[in-house]
N, C-alpha and C positions, 0 to 999 in steps of 0.2 A: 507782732503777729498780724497777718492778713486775716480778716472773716470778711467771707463771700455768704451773703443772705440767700437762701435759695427758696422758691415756696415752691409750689406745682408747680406755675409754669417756667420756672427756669429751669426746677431738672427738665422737664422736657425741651428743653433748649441745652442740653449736655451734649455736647459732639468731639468728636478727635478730629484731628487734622495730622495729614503728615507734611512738614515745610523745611524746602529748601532752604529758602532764603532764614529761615526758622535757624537751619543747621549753621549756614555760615556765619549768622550774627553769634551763633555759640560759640562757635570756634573762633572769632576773631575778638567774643569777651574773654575768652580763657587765655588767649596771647597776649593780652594787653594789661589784664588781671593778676593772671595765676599760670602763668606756662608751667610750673613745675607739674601741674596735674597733666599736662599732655604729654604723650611718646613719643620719645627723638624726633622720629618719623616725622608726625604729624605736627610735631612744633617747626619742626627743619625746612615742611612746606608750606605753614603759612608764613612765615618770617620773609620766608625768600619770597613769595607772593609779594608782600608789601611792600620788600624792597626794591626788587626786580620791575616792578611796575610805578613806582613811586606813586605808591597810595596812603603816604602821609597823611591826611586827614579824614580817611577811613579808618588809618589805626589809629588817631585820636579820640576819633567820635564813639568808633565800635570798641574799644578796650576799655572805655569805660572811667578813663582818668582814676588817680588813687587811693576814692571813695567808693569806685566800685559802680555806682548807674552807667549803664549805655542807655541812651535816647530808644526808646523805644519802637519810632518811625522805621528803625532801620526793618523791624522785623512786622512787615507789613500783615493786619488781620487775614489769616487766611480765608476766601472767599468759597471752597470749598472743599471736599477732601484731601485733594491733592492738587497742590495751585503750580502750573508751572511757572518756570524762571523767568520768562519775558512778563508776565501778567504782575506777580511781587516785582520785578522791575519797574514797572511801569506806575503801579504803587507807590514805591518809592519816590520818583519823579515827582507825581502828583499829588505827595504830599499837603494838606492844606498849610497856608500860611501859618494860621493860628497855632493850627498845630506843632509847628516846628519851636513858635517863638514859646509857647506854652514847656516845651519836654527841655530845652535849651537852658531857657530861665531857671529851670527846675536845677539842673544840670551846673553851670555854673556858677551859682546861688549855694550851693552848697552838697547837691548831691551827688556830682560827679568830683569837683574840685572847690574848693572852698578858697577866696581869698587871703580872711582874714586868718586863715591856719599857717599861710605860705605856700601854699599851692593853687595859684590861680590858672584860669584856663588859658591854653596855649596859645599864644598869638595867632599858632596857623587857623586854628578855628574862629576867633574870631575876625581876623582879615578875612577868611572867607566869606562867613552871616556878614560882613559888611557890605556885598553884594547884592544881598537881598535873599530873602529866603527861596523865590524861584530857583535861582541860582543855585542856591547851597544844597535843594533839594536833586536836582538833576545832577550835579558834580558828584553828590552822594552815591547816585543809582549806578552812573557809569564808571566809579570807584567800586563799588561794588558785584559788578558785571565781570569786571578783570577781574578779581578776586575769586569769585564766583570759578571764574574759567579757568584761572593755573590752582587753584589749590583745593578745590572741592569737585568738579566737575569730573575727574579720572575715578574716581571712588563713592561717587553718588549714586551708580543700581546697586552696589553691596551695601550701603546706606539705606536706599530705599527698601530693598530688600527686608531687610533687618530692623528699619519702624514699620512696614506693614504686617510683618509677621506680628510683632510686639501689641498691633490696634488688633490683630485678631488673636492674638492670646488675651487683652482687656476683655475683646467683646465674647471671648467664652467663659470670663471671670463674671461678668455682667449675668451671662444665662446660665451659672451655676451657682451664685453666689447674692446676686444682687444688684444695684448699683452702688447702693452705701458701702459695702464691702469690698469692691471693688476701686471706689476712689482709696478706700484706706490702703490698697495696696497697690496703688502707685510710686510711692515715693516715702523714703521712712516719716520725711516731716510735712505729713499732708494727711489732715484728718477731717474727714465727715463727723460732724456733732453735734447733735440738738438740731436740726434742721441748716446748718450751717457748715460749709466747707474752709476750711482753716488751714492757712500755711503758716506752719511756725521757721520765724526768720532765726538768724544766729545768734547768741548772746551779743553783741557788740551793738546788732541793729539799731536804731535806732526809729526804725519806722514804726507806724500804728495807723490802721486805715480798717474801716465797717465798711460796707459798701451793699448795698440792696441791687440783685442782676436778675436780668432774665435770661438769661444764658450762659456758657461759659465754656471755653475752647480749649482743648486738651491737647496739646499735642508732645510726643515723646524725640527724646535727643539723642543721640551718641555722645555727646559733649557735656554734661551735667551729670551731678551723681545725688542731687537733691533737689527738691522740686522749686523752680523760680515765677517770682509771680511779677506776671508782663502786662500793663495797659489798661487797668482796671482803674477807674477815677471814678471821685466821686460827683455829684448834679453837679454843674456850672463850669465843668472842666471844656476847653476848647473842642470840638473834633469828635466828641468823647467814643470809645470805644469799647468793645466787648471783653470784659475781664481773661484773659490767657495766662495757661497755667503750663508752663515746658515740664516735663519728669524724665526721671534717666528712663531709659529704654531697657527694658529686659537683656542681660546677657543670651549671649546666642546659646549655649547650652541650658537657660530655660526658657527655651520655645519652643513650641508645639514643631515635629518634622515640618520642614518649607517643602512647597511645592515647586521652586523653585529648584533646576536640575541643578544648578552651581552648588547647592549643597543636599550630597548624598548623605547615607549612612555613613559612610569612612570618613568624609570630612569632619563631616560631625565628630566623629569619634576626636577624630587630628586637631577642632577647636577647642573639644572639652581637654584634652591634656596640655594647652597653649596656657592656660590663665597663667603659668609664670613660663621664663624661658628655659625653649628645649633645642637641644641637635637634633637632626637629621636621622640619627644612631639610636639617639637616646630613646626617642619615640617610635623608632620600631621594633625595639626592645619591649615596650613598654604595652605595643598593641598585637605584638607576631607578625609582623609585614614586613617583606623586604623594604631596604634605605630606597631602592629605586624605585618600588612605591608609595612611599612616603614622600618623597621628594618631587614627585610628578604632581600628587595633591598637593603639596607645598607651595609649589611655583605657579600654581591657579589660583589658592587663594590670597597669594602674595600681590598678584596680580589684578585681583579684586579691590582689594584692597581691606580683607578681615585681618590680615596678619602681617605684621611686619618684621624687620631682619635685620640683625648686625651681627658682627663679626666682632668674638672675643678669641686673642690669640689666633688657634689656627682651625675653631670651628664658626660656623654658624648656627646663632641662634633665634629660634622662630618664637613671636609670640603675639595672642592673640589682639585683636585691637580693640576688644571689650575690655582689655584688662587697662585702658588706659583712665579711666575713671572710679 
């Protein structure tokens, strides 16, 4: 278990964030991790990303080796609500020294890959930090940069779209409910208690960390379906940084309507009957609309990138991209 100490003045140092660079560090821990939780789709384009650009020690660093830590640098503090992709770049880059050797040690020592287990850390990563950690920090950013750009960047406004709905469905939980009650319904395993916000890890964990903050940075993912806790160290840590807390993201059928014209009434309608796979047929059966209005909403948000497609036999079937988590 994580416990975050919070008095006054860290709740009021409580803020969201919505991040880019947030999302791709997700997606390229779930590829490196756990691909089974991703959909065709989105496993199909960051693999080929990886490949296709040879960003071999981006997927070592960002996947997280077999214990499961990614280096936390990758997912630079957001500096304010919404940080664009050259600014978290440039973060990246400038990562401080300390800091690198500090999440690293961490990292090969036993939390990302453990020697004495049989799984030591991959030669490519360390012939790179043999370079020096300037180095390993910029090869990082512009590893990351191509990444960024073939596999996330076609489907970032339906992303962004759909965490900023998600910080303004929080911040109407906040004015209806509270903040206390409101963090508890972030995330199933994320509880406000006794003055203290509390992420409970999984059985196998092995970690245990108190921590006293004054603040604490929330920001929500497409790529998680539990809440993870990022960059919160205790006094004496290198760098030290503001405790971040990623949570899944609201599904799109519970969000307030978006103001956003990409999604109307009908679409809505067409995401709430996606959470498993449907035809083209199936679904206008199922709402009274002709197929070829269905299918014109379909190839928008196919296009967006909420829903994705594949072919069984001799139909196609649509389904939404909330349900990949």
């Amino acid at each position: 278990m994580i416990r975050i100490r919070l008095g006054a003045r860290g709740l009021g140092g409580v803020r969201f964030a919505v991040s880019p660079m947030g999302s791709a560090k997700d997606l390229l821990r779930l590829v490196g991790f756990n691909p089974g939780t991703l959909t065709p789709s989105w496993r199909s384009r960051a693999t080929d990303a990886l490949t296709r650009h040879r960003l071999g020690l981006l997927a070592v660093v960002g996947g997280g080796g077999p214990l499961g830590y990614a280096p936390d640098f990758l997912r630079p503090e957001p500096p304010a609500f919404l940080t664009d992709i050259d600014t978290a770049l440039h973060q990246i880059a400038t990562t401080p020294q300390e800091r690198i050797r500090y999440e690293l040690a961490e990292a090969v020592n036993g939390h990302s890959w453990d020697p004495g287990s049989g799984h030591p850390a991959p030669r490519q990563l360390l012939q790179a930090l043999g370079r020096g950690e300037d180095h390993f920090a910029r090869r990082l950013a512009d590893e990351m940069a191509r990444f960024w750009h073939a596999a996330l960047k076609p489907s970032w406004p339906a992303i962004r779209t759909r965490l900023e709905a998600d910080v303004t469905a929080r911040a109407s939980d906040i004015t209806q409910y509270g903040l206390a009650e409101a963090l508890n319904r972030l995330a199933p395993n994320l509880e406000w208690r006794g003055g203290e916000l509390l992420v409970h890890l999984r059985t196998d964990s092995i970690h245990r960390l108190t921590l006293d903050a004054e603040a604490v940075i929330l920001t929500p993912s497409v790529f998680v379906d539990r809440a993870l806790f990022c960059a919160g160290e205790p006094p004496g840590t290198p760098a030290p940084r503001t405790p971040l807390i990623v949570y899944p993201a609201a599904k799109v059928d519970c969000l307030p309507p978006a103001q956003d014209p990409l999604i109307g009434a009908t679409r809505r309608k067409l995401l709430a009957e996606l959470s498993q796979p449907r035809s083209t047929t199936e679904i206008a059966k199922r709402l009274y609309l002709s197929p070829a209005t269905v299918s014109y909403h379909l190839q928008i948000l196919h296009r967006a990138g909420l829903v994705t497609r594949a072919r069984r036999s001799r139909h196609v079937l649509y389904q939404r991209l909330g349900g990949m988590v």
